[in-house]
N, C-alpha and C positions, 0 to 999 in steps of 0.2 A: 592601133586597131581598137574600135570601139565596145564595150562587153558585150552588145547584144550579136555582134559580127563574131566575136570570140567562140560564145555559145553555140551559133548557127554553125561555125566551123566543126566545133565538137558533134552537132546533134547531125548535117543534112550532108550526110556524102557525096554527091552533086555537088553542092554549094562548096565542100574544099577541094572536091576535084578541080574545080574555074579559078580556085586561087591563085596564084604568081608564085614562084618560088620563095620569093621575097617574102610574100603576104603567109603565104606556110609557114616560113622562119618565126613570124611573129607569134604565130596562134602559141600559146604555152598550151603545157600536157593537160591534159583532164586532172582533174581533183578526184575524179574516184579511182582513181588509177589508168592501168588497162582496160581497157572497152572491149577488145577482143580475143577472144581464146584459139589457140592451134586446134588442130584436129591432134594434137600427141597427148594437148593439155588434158582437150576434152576427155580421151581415151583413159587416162588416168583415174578420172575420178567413178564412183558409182555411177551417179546418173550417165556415164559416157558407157556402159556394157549395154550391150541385147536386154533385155527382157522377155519373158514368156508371160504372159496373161493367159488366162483359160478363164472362160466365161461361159458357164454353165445356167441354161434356162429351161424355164415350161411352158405351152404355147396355152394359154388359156382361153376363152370365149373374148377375150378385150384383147387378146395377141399375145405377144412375146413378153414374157416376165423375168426379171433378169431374178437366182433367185441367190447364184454365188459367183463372187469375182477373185479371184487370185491371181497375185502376183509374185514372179521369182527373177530378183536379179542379182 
């Protein structure tokens, strides 16, 4: 399999869905590792909880002014 086919297998999920069993065999792993995270993974980390934002504004003669934003996760 040639790198640029390698690569397209890693990047265009389409393009290795149509591959052949065979032709999957060949693509080796990505180099940056895993590409994709569980939803258990996700859940783990900070960024995976809820947040609360509260955005507090004043409506002025030009409109809406943002004047404070917070965040709690």
């Amino acid at each position: 399999m040639k790198p640029t086919e390698i690569v397209r297998a890693w990047t265009d999920p389409e393009y290795r869905a149509g591959l052949s069993p065979a032709e999957r065999a060949e693509v080796p792993d990505h180099p940056s590792g895993m590409v994709e995270l569980s939803d258990a993974d996700l859940d783990s980390v900070a960024g995976g909880r809820p947040c609360e934002v509260t955005t507090y504004g004043t409506y002025t003669s030009l409109g809406w002014r943002c004047i404070a934003n917070s965040s709690r996760c």
